[in-house]
N, CA, C and O atoms as a DFTB+ gen file, in Angstrom:
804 C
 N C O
     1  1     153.251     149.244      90.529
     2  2     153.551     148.445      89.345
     3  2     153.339     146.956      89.625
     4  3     152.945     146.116      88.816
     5  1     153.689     146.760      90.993
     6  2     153.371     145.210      90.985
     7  2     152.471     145.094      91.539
     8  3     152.473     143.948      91.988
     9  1     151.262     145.815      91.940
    10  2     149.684     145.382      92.084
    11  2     149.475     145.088      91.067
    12  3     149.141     143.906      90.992
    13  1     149.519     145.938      89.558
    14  2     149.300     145.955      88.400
    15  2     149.653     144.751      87.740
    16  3     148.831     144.051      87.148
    17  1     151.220     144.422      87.860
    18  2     151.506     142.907      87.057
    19  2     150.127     141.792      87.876
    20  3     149.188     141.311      87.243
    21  1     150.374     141.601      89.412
    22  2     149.300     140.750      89.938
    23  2     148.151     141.005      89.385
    24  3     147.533     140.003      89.024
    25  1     147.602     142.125      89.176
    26  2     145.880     142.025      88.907
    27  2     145.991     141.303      87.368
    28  3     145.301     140.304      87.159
    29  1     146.918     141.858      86.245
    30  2     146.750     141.156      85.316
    31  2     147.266     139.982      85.267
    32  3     147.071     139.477      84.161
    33  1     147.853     139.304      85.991
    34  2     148.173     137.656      86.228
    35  2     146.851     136.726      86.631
    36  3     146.559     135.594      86.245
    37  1     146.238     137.519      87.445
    38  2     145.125     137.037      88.373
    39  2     143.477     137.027      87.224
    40  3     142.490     136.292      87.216
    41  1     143.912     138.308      86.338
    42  2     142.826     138.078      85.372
    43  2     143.138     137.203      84.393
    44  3     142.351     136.301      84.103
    45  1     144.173     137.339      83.841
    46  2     144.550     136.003      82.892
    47  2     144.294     134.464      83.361
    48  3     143.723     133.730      82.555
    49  1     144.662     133.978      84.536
    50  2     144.912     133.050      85.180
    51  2     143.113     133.008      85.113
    52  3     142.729     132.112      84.360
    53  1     142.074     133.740      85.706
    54  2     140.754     133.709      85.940
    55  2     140.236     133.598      84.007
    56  3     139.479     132.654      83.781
    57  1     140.471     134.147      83.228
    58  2     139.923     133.954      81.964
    59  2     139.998     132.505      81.488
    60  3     139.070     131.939      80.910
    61  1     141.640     131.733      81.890
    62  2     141.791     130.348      80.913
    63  2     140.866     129.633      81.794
    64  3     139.947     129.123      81.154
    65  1     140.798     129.383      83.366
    66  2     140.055     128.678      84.127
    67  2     138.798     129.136      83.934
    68  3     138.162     128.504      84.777
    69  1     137.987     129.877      83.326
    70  2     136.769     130.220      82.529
    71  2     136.829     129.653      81.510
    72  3     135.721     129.121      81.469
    73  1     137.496     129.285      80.354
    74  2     137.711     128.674      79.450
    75  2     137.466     127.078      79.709
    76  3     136.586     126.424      79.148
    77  1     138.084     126.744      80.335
    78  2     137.985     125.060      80.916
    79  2     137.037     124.847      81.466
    80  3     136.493     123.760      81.273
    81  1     136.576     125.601      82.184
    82  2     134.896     125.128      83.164
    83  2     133.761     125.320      81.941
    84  3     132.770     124.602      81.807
    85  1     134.132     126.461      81.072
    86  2     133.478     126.025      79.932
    87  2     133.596     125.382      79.029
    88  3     132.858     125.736      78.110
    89  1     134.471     124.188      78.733
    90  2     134.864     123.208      78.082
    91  2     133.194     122.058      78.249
    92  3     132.946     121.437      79.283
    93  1     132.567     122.040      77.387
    94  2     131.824     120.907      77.281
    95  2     131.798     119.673      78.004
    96  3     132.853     119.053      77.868
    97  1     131.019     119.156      78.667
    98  2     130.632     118.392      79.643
    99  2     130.766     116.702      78.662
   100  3     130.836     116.700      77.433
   101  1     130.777     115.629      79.356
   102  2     130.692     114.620      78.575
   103  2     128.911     114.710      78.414
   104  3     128.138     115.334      79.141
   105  1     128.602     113.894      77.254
   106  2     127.012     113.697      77.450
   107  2     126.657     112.522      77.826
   108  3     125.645     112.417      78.518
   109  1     127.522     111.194      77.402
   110  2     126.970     110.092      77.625
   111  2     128.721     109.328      78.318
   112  3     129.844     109.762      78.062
   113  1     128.428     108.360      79.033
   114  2     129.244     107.793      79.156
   115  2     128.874     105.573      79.493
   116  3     127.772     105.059      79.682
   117  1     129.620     105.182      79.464
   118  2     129.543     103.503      79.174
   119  2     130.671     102.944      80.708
   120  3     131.375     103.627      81.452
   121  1     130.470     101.828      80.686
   122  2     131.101     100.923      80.907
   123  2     132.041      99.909      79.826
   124  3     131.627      98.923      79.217
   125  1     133.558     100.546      79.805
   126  2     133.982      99.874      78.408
   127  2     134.190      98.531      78.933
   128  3     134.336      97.918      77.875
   129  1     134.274      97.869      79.640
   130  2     134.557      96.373      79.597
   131  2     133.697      95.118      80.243
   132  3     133.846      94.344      81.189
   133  1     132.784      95.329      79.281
   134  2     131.252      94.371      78.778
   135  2     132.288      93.036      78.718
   136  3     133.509      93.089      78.570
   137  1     131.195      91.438      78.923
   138  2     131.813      90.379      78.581
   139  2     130.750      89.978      77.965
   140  3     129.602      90.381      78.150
   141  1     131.252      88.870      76.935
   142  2     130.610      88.724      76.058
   143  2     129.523      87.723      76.452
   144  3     129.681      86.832      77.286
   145  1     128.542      87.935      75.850
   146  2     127.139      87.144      76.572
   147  2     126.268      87.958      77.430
   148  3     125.100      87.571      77.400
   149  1     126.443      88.743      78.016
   150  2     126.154      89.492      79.336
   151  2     125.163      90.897      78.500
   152  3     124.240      91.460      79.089
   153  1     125.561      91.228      77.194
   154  2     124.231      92.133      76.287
   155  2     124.634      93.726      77.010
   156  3     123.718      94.496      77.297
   157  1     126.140      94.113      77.265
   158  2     126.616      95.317      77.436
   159  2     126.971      95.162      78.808
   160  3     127.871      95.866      79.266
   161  1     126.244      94.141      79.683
   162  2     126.472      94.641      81.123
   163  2     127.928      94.400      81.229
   164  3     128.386      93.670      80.350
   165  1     128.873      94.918      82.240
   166  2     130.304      94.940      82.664
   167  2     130.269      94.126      84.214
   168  3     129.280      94.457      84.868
   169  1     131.065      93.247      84.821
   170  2     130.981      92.301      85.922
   171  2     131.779      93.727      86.791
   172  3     131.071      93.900      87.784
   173  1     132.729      94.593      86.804
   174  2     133.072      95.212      87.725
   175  2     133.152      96.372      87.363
   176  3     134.054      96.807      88.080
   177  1     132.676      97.526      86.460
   178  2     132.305      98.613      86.145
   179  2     133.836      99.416      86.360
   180  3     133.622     100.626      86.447
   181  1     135.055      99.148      86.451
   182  2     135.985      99.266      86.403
   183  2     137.112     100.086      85.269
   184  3     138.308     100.377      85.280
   185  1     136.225     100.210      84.546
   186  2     136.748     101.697      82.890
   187  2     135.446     102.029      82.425
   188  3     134.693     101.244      81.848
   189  1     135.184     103.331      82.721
   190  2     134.241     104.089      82.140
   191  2     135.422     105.151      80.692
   192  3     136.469     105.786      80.566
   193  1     134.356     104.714      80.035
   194  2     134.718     106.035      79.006
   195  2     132.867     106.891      78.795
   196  3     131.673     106.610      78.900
   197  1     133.582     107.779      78.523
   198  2     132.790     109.230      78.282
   199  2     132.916     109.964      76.578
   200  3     133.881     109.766      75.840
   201  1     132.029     110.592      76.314
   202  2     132.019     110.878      75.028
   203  2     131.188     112.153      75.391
   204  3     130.178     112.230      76.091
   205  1     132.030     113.346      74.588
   206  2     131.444     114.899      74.474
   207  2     130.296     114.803      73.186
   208  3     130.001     113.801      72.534
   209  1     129.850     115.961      73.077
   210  2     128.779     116.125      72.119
   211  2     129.582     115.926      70.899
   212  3     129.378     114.886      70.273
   213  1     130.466     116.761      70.459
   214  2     131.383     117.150      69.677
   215  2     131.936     116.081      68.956
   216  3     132.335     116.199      67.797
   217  1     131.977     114.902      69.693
   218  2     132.625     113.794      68.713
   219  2     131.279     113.289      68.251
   220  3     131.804     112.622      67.359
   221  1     130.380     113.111      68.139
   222  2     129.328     112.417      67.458
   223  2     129.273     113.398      65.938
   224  3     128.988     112.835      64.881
   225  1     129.502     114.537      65.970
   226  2     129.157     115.799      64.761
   227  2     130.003     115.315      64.158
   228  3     129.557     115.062      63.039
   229  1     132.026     114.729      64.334
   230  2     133.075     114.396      63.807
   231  2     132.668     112.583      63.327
   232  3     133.685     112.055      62.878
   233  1     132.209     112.218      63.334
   234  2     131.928     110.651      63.509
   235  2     131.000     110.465      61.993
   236  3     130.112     111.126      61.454
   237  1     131.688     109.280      61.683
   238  2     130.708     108.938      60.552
   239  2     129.656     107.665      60.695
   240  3     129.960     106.491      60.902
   241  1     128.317     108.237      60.525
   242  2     127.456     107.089      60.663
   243  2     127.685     105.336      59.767
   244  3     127.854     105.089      58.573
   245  1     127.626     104.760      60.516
   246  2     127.588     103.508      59.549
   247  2     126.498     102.190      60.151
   248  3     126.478     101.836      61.329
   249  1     125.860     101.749      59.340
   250  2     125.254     100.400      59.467
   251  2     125.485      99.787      60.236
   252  3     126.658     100.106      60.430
   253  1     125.223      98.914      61.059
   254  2     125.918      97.330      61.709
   255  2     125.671      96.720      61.067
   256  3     124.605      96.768      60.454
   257  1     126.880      95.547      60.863
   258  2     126.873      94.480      60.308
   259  2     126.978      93.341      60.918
   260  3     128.014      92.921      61.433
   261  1     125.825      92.736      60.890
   262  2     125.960      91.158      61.622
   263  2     125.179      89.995      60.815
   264  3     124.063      90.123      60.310
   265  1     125.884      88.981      60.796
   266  2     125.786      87.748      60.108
   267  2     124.590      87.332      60.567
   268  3     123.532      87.398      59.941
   269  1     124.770      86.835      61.833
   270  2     123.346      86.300      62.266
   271  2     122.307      86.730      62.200
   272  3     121.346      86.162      61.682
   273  1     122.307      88.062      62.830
   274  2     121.082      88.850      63.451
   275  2     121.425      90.299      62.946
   276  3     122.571      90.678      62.703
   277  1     120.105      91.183      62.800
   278  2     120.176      92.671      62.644
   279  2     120.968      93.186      63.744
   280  3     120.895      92.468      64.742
   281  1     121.537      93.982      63.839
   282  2     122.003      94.774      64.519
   283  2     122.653      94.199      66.283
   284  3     122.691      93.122      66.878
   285  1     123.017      95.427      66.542
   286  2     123.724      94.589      68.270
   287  2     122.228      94.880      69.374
   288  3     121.551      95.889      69.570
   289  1     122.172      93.827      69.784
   290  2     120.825      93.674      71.322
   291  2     121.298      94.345      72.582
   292  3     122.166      93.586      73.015
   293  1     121.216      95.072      73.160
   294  2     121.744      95.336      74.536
   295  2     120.743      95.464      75.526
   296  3     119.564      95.762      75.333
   297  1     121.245      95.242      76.495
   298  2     120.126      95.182      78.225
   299  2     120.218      96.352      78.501
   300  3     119.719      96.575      79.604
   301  1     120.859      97.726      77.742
   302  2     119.664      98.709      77.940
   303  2     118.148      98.919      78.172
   304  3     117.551      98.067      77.514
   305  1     117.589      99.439      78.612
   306  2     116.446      99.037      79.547
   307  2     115.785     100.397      78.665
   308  3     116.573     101.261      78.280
   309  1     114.486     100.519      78.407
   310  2     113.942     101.699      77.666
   311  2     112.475     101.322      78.148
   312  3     111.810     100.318      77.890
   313  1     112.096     102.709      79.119
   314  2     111.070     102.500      79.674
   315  2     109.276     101.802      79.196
   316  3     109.503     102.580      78.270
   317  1     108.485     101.446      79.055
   318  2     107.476     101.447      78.647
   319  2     106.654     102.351      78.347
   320  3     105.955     102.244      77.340
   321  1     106.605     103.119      78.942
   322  2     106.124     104.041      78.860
   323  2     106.665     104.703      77.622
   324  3     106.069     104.592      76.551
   325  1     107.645     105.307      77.728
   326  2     108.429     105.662      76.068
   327  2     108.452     105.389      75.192
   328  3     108.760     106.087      74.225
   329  1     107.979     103.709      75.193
   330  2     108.205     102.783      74.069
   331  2     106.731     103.501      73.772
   332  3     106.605     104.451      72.999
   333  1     105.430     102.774      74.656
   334  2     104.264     103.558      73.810
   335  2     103.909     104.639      73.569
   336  3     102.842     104.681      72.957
   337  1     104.596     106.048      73.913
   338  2     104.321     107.065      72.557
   339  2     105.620     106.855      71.924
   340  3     106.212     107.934      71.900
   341  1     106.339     105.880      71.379
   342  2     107.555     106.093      70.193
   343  2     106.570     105.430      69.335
   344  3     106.555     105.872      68.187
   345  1     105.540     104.252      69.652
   346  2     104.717     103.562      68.669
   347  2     103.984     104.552      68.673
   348  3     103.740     104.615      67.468
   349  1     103.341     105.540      69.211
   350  2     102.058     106.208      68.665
   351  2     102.365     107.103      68.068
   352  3     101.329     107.667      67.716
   353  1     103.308     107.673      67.673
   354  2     104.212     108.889      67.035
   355  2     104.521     109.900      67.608
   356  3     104.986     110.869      67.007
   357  1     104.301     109.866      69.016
   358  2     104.714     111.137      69.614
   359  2     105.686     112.050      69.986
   360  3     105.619     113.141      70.551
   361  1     106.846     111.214      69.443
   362  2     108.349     111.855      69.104
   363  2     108.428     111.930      67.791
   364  3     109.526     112.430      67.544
   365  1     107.694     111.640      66.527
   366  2     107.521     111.993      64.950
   367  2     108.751     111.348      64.563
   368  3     109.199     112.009      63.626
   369  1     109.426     110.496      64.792
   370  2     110.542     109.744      64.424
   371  2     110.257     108.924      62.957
   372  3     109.216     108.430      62.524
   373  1     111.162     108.968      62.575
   374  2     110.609     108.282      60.822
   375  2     110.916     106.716      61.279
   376  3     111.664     106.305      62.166
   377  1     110.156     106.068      60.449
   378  2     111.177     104.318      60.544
   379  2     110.872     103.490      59.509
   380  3     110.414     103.916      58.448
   381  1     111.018     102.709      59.657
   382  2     110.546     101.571      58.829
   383  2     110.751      99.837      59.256
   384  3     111.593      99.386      60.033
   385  1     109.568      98.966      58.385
   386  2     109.375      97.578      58.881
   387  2     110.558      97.167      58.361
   388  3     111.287      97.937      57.736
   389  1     110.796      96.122      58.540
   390  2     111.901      94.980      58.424
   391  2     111.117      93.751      59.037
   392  3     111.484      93.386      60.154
   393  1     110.290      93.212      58.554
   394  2     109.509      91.936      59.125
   395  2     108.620      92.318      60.489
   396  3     107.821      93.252      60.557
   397  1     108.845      91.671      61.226
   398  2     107.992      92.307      62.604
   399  2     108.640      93.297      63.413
   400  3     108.199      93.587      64.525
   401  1     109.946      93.983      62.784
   402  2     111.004      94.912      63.352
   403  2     110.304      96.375      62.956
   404  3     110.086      96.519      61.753
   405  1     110.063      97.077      63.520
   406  2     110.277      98.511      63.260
   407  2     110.900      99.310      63.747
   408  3     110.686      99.656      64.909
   409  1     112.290     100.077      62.660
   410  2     113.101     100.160      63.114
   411  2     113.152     101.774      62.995
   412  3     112.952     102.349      61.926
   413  1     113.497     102.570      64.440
   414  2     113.453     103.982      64.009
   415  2     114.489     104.306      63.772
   416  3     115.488     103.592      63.870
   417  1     114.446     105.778      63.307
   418  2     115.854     106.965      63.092
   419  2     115.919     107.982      64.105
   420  3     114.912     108.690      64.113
   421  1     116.633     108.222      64.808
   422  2     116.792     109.719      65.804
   423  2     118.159     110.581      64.854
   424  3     119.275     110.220      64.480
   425  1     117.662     111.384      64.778
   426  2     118.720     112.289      63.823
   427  2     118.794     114.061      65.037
   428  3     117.747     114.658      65.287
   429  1     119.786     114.422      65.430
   430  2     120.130     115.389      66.075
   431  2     121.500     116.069      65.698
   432  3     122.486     115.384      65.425
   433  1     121.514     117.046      65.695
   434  2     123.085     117.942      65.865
   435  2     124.475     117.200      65.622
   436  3     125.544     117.186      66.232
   437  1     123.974     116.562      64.415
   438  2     124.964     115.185      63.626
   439  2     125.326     113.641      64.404
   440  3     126.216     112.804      64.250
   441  1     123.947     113.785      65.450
   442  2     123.311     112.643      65.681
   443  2     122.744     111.849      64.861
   444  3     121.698     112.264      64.362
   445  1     123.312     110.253      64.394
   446  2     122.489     109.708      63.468
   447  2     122.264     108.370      64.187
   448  3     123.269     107.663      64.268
   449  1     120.865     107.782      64.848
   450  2     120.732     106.120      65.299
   451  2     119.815     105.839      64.856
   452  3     118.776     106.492      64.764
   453  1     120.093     104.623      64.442
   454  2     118.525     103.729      64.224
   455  2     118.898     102.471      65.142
   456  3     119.969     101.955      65.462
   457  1     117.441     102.174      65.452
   458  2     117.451     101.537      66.788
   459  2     115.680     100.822      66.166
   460  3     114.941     101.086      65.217
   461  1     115.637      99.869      67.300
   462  2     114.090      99.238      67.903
   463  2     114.232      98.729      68.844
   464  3     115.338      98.322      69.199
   465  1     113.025      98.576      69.627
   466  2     112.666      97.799      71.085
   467  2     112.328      97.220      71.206
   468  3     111.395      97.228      70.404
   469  1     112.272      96.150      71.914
   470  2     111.989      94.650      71.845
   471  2     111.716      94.200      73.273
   472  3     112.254      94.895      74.136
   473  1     110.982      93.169      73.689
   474  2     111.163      92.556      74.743
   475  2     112.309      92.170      74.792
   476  3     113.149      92.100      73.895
   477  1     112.400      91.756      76.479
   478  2     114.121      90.877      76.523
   479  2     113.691      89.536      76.226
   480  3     112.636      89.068      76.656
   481  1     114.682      88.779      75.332
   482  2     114.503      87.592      75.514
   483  2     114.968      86.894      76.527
   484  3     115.606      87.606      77.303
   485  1     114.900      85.680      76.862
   486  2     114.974      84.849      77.703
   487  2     116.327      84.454      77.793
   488  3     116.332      83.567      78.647
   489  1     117.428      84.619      77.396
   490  2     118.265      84.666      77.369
   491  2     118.765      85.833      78.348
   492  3     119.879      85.887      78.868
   493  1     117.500      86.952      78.526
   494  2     118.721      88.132      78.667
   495  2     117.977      87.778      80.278
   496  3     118.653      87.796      81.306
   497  1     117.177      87.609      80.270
   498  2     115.918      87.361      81.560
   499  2     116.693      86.504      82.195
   500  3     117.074      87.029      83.242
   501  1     117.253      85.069      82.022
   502  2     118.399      84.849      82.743
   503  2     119.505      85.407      83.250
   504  3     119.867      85.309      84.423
   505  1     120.167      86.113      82.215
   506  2     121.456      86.533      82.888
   507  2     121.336      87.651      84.202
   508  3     122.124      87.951      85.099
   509  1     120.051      88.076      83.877
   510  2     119.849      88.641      85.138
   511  2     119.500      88.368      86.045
   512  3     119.708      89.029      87.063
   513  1     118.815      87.252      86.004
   514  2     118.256      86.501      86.967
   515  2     119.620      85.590      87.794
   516  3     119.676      85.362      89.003
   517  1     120.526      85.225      86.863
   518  2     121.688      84.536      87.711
   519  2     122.026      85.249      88.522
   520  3     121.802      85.193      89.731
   521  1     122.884      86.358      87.644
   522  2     123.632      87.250      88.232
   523  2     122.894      87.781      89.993
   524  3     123.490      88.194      90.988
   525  1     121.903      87.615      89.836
   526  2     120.926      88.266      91.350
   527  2     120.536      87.377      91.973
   528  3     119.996      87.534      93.068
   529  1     120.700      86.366      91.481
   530  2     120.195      84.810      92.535
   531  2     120.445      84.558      93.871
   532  3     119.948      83.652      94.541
   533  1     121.492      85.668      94.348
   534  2     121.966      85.369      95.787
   535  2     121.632      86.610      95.986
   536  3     122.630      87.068      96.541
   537  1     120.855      87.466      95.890
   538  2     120.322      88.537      96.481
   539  2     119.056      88.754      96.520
   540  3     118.582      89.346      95.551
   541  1     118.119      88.337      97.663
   542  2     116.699      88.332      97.941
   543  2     116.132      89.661      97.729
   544  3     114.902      89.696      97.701
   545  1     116.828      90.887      97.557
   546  2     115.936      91.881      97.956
   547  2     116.111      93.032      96.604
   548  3     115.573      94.139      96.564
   549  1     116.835      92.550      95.746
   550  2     116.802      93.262      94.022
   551  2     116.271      91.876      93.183
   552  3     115.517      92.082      92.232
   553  1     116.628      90.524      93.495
   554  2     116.422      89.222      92.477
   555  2     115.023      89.612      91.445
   556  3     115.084      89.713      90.219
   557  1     114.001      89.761      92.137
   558  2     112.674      89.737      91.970
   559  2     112.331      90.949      91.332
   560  3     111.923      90.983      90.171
   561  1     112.497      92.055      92.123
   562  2     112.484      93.722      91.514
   563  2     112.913      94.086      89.854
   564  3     112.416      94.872      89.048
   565  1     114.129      93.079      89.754
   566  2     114.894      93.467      88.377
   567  2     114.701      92.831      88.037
   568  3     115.670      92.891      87.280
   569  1     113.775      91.118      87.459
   570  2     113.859      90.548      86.716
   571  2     112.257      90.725      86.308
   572  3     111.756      90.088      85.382
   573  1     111.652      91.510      86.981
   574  2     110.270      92.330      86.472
   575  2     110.282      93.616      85.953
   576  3     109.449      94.101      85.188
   577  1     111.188      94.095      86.372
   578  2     111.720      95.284      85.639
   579  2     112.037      95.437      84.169
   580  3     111.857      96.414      83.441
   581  1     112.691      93.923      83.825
   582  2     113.131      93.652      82.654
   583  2     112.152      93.275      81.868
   584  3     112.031      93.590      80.684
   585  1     111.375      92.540      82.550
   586  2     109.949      92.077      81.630
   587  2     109.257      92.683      81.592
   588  3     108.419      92.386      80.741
   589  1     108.930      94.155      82.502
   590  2     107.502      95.037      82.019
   591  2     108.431      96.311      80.815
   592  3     107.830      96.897      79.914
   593  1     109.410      96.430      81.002
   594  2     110.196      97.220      79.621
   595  2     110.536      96.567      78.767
   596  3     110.137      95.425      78.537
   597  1     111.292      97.154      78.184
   598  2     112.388      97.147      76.698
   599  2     113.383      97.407      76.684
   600  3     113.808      98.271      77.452
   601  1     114.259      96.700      75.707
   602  2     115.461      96.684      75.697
   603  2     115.679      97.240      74.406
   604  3     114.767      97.192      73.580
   605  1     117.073      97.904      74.051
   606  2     117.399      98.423      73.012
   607  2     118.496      97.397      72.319
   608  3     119.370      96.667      72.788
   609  1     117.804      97.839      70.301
   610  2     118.718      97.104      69.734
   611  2     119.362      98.205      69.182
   612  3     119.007      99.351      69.456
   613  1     120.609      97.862      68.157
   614  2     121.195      99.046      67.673
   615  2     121.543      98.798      66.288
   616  3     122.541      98.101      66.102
   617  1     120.776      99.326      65.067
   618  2     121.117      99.027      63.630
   619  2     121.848     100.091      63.300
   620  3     122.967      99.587      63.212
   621  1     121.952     101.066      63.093
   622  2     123.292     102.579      62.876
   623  2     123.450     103.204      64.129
   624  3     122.649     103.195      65.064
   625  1     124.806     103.873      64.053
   626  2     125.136     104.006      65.099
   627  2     126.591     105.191      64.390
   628  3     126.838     105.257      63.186
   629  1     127.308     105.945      65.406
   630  2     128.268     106.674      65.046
   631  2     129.544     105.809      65.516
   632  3     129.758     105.308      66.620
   633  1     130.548     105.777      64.014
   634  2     131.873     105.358      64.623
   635  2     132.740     105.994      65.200
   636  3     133.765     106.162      64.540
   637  1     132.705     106.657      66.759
   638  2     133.471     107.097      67.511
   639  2     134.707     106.963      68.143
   640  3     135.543     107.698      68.667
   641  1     134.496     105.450      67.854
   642  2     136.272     104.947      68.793
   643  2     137.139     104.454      67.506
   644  3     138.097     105.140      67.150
   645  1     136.825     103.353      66.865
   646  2     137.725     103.140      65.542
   647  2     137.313     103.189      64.351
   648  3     136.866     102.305      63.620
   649  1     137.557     104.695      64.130
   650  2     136.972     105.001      62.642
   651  2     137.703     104.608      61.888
   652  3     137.343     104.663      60.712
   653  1     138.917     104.091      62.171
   654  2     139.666     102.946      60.775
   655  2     139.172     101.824      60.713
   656  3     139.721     100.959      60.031
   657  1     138.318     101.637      61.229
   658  2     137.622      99.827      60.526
   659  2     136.659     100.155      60.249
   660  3     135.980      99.169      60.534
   661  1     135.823     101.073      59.758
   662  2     134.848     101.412      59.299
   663  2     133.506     100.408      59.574
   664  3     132.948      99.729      58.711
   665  1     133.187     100.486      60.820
   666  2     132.450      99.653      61.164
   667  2     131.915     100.135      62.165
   668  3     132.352     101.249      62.455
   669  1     130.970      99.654      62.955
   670  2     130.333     100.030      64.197
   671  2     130.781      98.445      64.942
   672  3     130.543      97.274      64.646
   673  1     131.585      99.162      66.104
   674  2     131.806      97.951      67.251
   675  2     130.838      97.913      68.554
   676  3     130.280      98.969      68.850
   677  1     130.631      96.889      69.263
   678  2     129.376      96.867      69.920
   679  2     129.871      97.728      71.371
   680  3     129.045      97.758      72.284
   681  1     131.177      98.403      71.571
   682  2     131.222      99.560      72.552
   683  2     130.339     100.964      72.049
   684  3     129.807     101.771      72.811
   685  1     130.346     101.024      70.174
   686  2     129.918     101.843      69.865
   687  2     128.074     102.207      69.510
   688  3     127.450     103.233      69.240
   689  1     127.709     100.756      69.693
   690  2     126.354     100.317      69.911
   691  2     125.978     100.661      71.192
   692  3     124.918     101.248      71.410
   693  1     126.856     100.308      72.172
   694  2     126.305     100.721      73.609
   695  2     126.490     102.082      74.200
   696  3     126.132     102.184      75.374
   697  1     126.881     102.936      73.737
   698  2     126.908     104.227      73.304
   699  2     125.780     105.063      73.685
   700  3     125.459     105.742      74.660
   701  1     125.012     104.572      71.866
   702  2     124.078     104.693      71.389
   703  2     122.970     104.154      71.927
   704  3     122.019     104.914      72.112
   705  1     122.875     103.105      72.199
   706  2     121.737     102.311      73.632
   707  2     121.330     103.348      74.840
   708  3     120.278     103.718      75.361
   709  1     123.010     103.672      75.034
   710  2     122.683     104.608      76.314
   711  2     122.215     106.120      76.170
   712  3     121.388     106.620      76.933
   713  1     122.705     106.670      75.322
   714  2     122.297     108.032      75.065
   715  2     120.534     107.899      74.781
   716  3     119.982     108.988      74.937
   717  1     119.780     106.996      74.477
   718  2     118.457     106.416      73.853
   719  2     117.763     106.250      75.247
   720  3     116.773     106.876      75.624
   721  1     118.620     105.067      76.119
   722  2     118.035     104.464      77.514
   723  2     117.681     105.336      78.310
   724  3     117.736     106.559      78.175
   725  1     117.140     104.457      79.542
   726  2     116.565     105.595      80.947
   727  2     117.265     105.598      81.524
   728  3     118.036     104.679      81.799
   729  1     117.209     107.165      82.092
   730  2     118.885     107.999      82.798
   731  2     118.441     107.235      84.156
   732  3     118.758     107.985      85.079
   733  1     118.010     106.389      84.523
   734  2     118.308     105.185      85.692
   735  2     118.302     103.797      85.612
   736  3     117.242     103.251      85.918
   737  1     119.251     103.084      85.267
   738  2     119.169     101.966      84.879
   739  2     119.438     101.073      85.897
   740  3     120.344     101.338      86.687
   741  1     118.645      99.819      86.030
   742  2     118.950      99.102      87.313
   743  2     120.268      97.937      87.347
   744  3     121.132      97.690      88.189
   745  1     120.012      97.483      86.258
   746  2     121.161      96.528      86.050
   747  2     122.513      96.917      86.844
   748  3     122.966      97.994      86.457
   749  1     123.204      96.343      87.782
   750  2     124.706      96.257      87.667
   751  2     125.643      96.031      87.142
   752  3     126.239      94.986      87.404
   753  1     126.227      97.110      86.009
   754  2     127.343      97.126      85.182
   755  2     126.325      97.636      84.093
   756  3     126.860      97.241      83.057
   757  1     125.172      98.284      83.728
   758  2     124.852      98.812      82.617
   759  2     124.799     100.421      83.135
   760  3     124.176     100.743      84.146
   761  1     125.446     101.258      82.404
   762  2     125.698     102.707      83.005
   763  2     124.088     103.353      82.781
   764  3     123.353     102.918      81.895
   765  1     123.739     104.286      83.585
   766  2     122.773     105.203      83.529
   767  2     122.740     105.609      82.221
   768  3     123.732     106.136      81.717
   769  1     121.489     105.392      81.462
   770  2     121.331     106.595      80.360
   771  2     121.593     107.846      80.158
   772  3     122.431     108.393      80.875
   773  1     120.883     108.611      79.066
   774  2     120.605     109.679      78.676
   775  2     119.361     109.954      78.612
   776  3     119.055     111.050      79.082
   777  1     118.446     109.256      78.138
   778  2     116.989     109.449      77.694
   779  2     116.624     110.762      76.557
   780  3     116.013     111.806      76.789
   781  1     116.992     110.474      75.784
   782  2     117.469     111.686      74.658
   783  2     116.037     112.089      74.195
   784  3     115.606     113.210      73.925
   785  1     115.363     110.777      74.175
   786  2     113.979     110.779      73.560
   787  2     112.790     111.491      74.065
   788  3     111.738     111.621      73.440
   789  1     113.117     112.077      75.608
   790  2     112.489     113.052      76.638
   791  2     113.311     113.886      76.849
   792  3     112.703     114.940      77.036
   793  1     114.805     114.099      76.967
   794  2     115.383     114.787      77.945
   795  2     116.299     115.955      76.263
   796  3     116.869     117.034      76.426
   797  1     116.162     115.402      75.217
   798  2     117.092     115.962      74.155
   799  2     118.614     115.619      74.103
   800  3     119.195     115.134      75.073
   801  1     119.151     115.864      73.064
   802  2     120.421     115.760      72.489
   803  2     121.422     117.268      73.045
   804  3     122.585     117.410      72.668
């Protein structure tokens, strides 16, 4: 009788810990504490948050809104290579102009971003360049790195963290940057991508 209670303790106990290992993996994860100026990067990478598939399907898409400028800029890094078949259509992505902007849509499994790529400006080409100024042997590597790619901007995006302000905040832009970006990013304090645009949703 009490082999019997043990074997069914031991199978129960083995079913929920089957349950949890099959619990969904995060897909993307960030660096939450970016300073401002810096275009997402974080100075000590010190709080990561993570986001499952599952909350993007629960999330309601919304616009960014910014006074100055379209959408949030980040030093997400988006290879060249990617960029020229996203211009030649080879991911069939819909978009549209906005002046010299063309801005796409990635729509997936209640995935909704619109995004474009841009050179970095000179602004961002500095901050990396400071930040590495006392290091001879990345200084040079990454501030060519930055200039033969692209960087991601972010015009919609999913509100995942505070869906009571009905807004997209620029943790929730960098998100979206990253799930888009290359799953190796060089910057210090910009988290590894996803590369969704090769690798899927």
């Amino acid at each position: 009788m009490r082999r019997t209670l043990i074997f069914i303790y031991l199978f129960v106990f083995a079913c929920i810990a089957g349950a949890q290992v099959s619990d969904p993996k995060p897909i993307v994860s960030i660096y939450d504490e970016f300073d401002d100026g810096l275009f997402g990067k974080s100075r000590y990478r010190g709080v990561v948050v993570s986001v499952k598939k599952a909350a993007f399907a629960r999330a309601e898409t919304l616009e960014v809104f910014e006074e100055e400028e379209t959408g949030f800029i980040t030093a997400v890094i988006m290879d060249h290579r990617t960029v020229e078949k996203l211009h030649q259509g080879d991911y069939a992505l819909p978009f549209r102009e906005e002046g010299d902007m063309r801005i796409y849509t990635y729509r997936a499994e209640g995935l909704d971003i619109s995004f474009s790529v841009e050179k970095p400006q000179e602004s961002m080409i500095r901050m990396v360049s400071d930040f590495y100024n006392d290091n001879d042997r990345w200084h040079d590597p990454l501030v060519e790195h930055y200039r033969d790619n692209y960087v991601i901007r972010i015009h919609r995006a999913e509100n995942i963290f505070d869906s009571w302000n009905e807004e997209i905040t620029y943790n929730e832009a960098i998100v979206a940057a990253t799930l888009l970006g290359d799953k190796d990013q060089w910057l210090w304090g910009i988290h590894d991508g996803v590369d969704i645009l090769n690798s899927g949703f």
